[in-house]
N, CA, C and O atoms as CSV, one atom per row, in Angstrom:
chain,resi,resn,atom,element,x,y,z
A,1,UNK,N,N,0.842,-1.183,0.000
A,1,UNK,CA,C,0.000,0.000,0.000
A,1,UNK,C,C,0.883,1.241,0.000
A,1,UNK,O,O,2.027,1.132,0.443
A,2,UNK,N,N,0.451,2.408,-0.458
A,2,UNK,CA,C,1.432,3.422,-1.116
A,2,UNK,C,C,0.636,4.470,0.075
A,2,UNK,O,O,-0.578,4.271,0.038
A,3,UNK,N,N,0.958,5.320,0.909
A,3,UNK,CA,C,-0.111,6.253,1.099
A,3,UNK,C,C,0.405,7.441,0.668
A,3,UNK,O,O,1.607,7.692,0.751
A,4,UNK,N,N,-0.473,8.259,0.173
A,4,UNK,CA,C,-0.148,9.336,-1.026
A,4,UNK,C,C,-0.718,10.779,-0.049
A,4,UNK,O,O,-1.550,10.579,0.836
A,5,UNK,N,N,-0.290,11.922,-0.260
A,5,UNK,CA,C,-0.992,13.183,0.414
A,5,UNK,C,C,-0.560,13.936,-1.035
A,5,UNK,O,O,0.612,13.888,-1.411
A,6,UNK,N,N,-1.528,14.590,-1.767
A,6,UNK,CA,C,-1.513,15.688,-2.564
A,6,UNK,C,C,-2.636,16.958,-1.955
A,6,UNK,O,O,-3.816,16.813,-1.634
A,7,UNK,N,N,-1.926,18.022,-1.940
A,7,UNK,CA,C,-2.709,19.264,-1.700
A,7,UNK,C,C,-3.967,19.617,-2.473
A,7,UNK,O,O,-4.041,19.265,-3.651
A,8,UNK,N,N,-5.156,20.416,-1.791
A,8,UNK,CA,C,-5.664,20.268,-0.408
A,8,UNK,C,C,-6.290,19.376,0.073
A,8,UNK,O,O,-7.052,19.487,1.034
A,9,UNK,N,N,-5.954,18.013,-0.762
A,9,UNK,CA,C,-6.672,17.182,-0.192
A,9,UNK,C,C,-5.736,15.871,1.295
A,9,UNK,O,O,-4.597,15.551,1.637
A,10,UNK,N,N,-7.028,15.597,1.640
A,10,UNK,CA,C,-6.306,14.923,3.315
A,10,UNK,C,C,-5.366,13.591,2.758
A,10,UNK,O,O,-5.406,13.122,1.620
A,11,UNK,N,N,-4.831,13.301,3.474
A,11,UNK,CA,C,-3.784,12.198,3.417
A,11,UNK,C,C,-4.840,10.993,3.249
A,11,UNK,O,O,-5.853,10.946,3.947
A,12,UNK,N,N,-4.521,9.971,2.225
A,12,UNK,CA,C,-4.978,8.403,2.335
A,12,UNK,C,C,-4.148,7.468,1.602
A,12,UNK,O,O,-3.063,7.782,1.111
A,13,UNK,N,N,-4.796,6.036,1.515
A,13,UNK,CA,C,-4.030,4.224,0.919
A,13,UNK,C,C,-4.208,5.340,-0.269
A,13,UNK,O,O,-5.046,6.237,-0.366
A,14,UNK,N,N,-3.137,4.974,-1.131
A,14,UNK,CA,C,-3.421,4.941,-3.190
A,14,UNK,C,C,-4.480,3.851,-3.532
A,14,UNK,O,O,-4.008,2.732,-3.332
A,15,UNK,N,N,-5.363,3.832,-3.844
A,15,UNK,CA,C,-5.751,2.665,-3.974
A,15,UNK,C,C,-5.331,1.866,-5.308
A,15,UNK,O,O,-4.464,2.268,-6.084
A,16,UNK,N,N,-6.111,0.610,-5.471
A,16,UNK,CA,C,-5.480,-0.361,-6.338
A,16,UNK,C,C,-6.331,0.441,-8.071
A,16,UNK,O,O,-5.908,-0.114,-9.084
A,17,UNK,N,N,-7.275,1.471,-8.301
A,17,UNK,CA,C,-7.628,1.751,-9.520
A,17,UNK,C,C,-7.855,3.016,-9.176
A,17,UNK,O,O,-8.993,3.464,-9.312
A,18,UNK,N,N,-6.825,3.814,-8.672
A,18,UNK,CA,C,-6.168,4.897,-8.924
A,18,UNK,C,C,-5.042,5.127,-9.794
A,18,UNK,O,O,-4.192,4.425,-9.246
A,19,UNK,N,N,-4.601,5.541,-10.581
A,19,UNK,CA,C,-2.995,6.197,-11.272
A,19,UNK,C,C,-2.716,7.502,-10.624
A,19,UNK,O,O,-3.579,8.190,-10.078
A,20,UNK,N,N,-1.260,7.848,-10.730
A,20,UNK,CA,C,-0.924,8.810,-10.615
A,20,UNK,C,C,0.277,9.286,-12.069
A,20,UNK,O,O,0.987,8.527,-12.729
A,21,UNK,N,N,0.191,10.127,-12.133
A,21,UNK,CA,C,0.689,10.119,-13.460
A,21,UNK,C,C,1.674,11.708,-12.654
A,21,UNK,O,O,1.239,12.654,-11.999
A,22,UNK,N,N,2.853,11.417,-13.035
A,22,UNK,CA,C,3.876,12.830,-12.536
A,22,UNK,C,C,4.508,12.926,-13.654
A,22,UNK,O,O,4.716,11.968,-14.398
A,23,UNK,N,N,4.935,14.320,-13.909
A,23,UNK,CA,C,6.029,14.936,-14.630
A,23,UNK,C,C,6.769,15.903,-13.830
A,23,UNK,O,O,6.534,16.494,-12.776
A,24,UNK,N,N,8.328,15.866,-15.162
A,24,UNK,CA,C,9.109,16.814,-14.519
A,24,UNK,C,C,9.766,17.779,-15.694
A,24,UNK,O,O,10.503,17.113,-16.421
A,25,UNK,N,N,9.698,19.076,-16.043
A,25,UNK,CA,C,10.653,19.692,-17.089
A,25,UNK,C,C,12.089,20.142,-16.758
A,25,UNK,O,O,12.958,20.436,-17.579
A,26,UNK,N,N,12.201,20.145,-15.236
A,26,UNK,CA,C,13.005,20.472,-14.567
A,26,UNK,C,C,14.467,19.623,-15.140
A,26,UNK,O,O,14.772,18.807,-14.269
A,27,UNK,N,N,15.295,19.574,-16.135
A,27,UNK,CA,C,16.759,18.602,-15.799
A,27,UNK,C,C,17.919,18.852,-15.110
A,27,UNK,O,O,18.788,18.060,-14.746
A,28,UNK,N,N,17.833,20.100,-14.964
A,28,UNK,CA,C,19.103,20.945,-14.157
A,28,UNK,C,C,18.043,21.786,-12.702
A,28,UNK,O,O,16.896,22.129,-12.418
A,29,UNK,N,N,19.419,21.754,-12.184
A,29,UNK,CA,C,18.979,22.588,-10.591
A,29,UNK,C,C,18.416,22.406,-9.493
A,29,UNK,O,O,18.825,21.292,-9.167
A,30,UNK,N,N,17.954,22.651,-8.947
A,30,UNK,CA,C,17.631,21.986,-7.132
A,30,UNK,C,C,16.198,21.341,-7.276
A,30,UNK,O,O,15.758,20.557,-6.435
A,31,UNK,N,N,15.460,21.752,-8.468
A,31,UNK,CA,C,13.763,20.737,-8.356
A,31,UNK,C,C,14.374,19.999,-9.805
A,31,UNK,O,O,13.568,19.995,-10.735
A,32,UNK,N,N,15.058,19.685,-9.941
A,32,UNK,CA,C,15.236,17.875,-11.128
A,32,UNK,C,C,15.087,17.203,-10.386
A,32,UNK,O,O,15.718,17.295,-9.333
A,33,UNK,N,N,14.387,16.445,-10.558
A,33,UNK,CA,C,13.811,15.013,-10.590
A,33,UNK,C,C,12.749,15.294,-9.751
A,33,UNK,O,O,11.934,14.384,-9.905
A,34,UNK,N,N,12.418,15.956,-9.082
A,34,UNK,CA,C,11.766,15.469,-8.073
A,34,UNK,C,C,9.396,15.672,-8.564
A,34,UNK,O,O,8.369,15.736,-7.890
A,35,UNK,N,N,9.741,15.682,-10.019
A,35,UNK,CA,C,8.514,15.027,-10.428
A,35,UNK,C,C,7.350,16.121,-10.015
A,35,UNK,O,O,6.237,15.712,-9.682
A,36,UNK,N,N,7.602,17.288,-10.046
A,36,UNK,CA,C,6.514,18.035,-9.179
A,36,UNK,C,C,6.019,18.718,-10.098
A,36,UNK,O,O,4.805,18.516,-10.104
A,37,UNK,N,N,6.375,19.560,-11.031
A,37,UNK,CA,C,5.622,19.908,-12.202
A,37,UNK,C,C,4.634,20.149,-12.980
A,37,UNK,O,O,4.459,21.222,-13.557
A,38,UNK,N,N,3.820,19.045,-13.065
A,38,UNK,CA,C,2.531,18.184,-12.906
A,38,UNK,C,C,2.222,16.991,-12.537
A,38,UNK,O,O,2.781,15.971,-12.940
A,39,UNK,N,N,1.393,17.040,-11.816
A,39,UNK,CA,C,0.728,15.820,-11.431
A,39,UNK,C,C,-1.145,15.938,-11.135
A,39,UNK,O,O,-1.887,16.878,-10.850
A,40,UNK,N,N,-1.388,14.270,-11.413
A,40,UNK,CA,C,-2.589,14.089,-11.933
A,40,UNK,C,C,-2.736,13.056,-11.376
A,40,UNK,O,O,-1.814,12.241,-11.349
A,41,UNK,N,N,-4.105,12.775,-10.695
A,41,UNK,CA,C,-4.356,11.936,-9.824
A,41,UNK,C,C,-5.733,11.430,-10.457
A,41,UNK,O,O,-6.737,12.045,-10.097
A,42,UNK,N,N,-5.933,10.112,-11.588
A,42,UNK,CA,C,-6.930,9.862,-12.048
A,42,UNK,C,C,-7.450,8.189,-11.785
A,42,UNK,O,O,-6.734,7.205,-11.970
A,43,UNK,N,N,-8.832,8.175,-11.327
A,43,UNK,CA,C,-9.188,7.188,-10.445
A,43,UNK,C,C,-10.382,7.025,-10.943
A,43,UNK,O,O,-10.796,7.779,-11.824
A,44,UNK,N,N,-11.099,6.033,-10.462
A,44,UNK,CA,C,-12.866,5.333,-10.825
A,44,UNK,C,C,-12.322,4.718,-12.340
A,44,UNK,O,O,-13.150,4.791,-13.248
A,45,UNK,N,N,-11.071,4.158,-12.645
A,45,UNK,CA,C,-11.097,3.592,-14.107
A,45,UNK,C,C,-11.749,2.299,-14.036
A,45,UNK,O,O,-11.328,1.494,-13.205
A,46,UNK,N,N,-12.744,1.977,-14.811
A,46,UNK,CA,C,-13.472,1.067,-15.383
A,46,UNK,C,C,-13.269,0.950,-16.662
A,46,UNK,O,O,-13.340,1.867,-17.481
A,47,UNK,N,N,-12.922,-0.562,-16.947
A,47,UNK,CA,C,-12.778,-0.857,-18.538
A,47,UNK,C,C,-14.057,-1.056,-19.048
A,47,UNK,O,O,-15.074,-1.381,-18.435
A,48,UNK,N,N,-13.877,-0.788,-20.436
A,48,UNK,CA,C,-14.902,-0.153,-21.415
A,48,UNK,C,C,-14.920,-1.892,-22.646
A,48,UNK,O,O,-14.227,-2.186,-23.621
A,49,UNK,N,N,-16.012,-2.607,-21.958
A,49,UNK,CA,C,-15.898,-3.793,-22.991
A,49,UNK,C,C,-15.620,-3.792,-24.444
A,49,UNK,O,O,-15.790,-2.692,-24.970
A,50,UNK,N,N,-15.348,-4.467,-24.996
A,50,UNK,CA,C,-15.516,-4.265,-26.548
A,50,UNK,C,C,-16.360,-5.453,-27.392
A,50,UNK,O,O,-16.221,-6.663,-27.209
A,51,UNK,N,N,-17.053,-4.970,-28.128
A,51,UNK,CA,C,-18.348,-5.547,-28.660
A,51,UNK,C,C,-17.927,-6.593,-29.648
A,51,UNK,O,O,-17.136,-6.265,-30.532
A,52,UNK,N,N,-18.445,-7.996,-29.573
A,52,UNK,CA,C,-18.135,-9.055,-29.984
A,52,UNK,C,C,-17.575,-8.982,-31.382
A,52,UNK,O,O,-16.462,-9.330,-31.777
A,53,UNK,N,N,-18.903,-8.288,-32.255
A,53,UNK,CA,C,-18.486,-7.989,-33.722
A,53,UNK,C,C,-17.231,-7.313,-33.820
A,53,UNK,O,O,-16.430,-7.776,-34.632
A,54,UNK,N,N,-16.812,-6.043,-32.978
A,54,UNK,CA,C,-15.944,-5.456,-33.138
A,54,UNK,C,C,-14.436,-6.336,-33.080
A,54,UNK,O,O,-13.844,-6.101,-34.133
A,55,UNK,N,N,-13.717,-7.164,-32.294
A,55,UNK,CA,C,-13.089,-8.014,-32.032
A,55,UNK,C,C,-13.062,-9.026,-33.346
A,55,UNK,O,O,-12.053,-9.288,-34.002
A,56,UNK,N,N,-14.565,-9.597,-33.610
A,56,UNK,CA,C,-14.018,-10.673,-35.084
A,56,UNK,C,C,-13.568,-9.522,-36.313
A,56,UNK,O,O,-13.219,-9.739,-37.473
A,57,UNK,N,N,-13.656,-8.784,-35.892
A,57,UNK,CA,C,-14.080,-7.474,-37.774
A,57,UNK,C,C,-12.368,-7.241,-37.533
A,57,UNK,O,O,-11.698,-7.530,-38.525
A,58,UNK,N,N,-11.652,-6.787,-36.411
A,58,UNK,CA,C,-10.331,-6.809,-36.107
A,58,UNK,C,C,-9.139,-8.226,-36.650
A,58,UNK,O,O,-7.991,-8.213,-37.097
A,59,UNK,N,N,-10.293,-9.521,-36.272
A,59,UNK,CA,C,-9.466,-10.532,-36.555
A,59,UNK,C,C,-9.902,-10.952,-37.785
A,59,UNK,O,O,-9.294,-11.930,-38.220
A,60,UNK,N,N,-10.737,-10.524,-38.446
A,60,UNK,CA,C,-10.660,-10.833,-39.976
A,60,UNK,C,C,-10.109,-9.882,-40.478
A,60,UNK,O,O,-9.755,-10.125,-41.632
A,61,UNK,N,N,-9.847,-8.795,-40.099
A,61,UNK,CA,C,-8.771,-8.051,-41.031
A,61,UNK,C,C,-7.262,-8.371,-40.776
A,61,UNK,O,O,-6.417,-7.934,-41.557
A,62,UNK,N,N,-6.851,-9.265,-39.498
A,62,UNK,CA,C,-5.468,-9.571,-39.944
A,62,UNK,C,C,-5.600,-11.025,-40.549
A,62,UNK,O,O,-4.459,-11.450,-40.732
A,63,UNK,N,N,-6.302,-11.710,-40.831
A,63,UNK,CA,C,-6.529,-13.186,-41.481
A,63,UNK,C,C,-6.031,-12.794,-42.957
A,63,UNK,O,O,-5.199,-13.390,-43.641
A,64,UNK,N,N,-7.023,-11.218,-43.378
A,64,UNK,CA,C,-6.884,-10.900,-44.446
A,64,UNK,C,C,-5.429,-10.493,-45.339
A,64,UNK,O,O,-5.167,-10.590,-46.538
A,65,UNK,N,N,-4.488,-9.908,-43.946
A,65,UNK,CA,C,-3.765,-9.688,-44.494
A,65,UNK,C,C,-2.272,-10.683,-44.202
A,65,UNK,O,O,-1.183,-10.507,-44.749
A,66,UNK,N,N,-2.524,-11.446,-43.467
A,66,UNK,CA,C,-1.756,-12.669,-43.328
A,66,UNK,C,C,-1.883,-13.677,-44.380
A,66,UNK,O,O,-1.172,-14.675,-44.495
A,67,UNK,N,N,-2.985,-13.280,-45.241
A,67,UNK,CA,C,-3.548,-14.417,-46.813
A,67,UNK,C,C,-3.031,-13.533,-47.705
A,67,UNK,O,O,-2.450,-14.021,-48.674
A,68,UNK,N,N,-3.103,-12.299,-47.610
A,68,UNK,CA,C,-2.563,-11.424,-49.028
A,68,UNK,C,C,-0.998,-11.356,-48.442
A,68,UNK,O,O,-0.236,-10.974,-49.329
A,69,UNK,N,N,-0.439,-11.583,-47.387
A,69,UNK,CA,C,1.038,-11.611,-47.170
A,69,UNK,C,C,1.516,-13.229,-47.859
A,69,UNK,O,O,2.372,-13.477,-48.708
A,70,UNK,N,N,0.739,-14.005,-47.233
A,70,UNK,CA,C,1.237,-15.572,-48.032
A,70,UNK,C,C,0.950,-15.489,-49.340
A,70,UNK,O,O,1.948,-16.087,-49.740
A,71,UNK,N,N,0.467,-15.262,-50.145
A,71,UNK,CA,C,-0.232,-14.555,-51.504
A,71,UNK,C,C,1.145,-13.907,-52.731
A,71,UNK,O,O,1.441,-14.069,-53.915
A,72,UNK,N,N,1.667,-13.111,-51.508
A,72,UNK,CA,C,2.346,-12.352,-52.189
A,72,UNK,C,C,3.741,-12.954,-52.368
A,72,UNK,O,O,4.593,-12.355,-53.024
């Protein structure tokens, strides 16, 4: 468990479908590295199914081109 405090919000666990995503432009001088720059704290991710047809229509287009690669 990670516990994270970003301003103004109170100290808590990171949880397990939270990200935190940091940057830094800083490469020289007393704030390099230390990632403060931006940061973004994005959470509630739920995956987004993908629709049956969509998935075969994907795998018949590489069938297609795995037959026009042997083909050729």
């Amino acid at each position: 468990q990670t516990h994270l405090q970003l301003p103004p919000f109170s100290s808590g666990v990171f949880g397990t479908n939270e990200y935190l995503l940091a940057f830094d432009t800083s490469l020289t001088g007393a704030n390099a590295g230390d990632f403060s720059d931006l940061v973004v704290l994005v959470e509630s991710i739920r995956p987004v199914p993908v629709p049956g047809a969509a998935m075969l229509g994907v795998m018949g287009f590489g069938l297609v081109g795995l037959c026009r690669r042997r083909l050729n």
